[in-house]
Rosetta silent file (secondary structure, phi, psi, omega in degrees, C-alpha in Angstrom):
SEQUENCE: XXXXXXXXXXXXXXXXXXXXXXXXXXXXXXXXXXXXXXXXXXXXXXXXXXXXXXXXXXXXXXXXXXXXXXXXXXXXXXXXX
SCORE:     score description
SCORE:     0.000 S_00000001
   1 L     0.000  130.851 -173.765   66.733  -27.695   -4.048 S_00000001
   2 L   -63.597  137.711  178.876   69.320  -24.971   -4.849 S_00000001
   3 H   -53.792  -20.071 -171.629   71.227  -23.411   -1.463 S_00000001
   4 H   -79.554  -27.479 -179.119   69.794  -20.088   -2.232 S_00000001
   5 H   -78.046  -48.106  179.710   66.311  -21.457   -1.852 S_00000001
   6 H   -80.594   -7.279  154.917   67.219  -23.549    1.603 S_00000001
   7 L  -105.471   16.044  153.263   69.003  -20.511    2.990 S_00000001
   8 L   -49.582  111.956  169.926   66.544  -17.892    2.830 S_00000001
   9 L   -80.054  143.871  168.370   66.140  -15.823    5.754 S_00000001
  10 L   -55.709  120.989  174.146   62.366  -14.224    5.980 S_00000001
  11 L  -106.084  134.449  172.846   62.141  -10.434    5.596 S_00000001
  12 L   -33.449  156.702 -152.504   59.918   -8.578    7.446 S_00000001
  13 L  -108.919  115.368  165.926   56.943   -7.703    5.511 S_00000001
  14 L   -56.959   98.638  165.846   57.131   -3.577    4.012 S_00000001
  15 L   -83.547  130.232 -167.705   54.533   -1.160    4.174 S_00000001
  16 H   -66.371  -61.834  132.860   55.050    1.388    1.592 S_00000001
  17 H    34.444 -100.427 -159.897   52.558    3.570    3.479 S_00000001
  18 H   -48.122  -46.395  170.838   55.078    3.548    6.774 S_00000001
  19 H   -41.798  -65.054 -171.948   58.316    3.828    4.102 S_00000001
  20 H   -77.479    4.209 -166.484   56.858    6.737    2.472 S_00000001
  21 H  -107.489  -64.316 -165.933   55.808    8.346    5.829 S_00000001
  22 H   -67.861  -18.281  176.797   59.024    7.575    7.265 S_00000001
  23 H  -106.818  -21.432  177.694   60.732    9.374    4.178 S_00000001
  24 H   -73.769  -45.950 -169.865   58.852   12.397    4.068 S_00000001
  25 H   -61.983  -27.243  174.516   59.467   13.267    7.879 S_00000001
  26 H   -58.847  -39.993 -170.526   63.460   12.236    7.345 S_00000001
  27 H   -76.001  -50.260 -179.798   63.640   14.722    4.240 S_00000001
  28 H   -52.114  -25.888 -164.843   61.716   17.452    6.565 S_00000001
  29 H   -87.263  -60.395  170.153   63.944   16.768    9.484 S_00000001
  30 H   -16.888  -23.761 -164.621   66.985   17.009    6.783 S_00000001
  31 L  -133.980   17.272 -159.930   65.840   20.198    5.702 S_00000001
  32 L    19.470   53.370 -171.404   64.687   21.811    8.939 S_00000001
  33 L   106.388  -29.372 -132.610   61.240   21.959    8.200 S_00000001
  34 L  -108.178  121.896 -116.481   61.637   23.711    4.869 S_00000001
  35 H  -104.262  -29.019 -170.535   58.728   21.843    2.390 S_00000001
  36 H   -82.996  -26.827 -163.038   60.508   23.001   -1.064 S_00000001
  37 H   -67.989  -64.743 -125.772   64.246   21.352    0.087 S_00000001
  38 H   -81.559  -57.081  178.725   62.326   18.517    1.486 S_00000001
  39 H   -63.759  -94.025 -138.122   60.086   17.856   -1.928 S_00000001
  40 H   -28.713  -71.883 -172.957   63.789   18.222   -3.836 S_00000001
  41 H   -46.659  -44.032 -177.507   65.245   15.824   -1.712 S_00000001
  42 L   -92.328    2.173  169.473   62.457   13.458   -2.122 S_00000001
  43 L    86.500  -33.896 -150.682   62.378   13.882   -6.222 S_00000001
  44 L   -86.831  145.688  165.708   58.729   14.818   -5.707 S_00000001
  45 L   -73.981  120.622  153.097   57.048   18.334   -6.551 S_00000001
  46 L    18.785  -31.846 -174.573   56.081   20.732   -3.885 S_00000001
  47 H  -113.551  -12.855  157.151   52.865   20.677   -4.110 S_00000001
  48 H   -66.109  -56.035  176.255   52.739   16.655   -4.218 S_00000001
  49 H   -28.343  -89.129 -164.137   54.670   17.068   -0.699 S_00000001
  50 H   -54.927  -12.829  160.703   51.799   19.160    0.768 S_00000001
  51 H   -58.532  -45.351 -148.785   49.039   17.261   -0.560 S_00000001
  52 H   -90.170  -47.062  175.703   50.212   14.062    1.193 S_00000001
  53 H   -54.595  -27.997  171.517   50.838   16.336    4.188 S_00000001
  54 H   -38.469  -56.271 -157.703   47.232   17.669    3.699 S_00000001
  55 L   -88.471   18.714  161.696   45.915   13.716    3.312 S_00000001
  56 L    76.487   -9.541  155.845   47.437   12.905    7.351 S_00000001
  57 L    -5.262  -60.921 -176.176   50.759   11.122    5.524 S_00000001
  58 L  -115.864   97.553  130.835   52.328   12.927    8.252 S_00000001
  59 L   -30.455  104.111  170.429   51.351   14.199   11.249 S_00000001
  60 L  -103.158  158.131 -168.395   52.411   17.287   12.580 S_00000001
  61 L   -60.795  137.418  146.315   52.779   18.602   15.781 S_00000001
  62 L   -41.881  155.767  146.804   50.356   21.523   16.820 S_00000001
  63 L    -8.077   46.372 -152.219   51.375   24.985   16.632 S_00000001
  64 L   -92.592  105.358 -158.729   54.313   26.063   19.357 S_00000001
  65 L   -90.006   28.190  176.229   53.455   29.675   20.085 S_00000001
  66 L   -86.467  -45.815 -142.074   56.717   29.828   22.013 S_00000001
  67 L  -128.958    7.229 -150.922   59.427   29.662   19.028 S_00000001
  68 L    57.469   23.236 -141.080   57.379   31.528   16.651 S_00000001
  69 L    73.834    8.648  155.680   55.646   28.234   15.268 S_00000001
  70 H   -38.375  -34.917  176.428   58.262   26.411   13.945 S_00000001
  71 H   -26.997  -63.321 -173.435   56.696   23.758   15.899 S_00000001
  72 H   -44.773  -41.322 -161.477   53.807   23.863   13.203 S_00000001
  73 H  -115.027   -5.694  155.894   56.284   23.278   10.068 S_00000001
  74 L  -112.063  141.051  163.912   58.523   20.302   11.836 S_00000001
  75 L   -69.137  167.183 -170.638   57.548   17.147   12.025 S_00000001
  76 L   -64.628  146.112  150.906   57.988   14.690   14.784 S_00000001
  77 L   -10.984  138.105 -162.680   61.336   13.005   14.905 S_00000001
  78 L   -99.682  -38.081 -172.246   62.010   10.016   12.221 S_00000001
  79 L  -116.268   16.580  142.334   63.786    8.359   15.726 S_00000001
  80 L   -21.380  143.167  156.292   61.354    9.639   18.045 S_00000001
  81 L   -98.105    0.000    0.000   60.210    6.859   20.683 S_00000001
């Protein structure tokens, strides 16, 4: 048996799902909300973005008729608790 084989640590097992969830709200927080930066940033077109936001990818926050609805266009925190 080789050392590389008898020193293998385990890696947690990746859901792309959570990954790709976890990268769309990071590009949105990156971009303060703004869905064309955010698709740049993620290589992806614009209207791929808002489908997957469409299809529950992401959740966003209701509406915050306080701020003018920015609420509405940012997602929760990527480091949220």
């Amino acid at each position: 048996m080789s050392d590389l084989s008898r020193n293998r640590v385990p890696l947690p097992t990746l859901d792309l799902a959570e990954l790709e969830r976890l990268a769309i709200l990071r590009a949105l927080e990156m971009t303060g909300g703004n869905r064309v930066r955010a698709a740049r940033l993620l290589g992806i077109h614009v209207r791929t973005l808002h489908r997957k936001l469409r299809a529950g990818v992401v959740v966003e926050p209701e509406a915050d008729r306080t701020n003018g609805g920015l609420a509405s266009r940012m997602p929760t925190s990527v480091f949220a608790a």
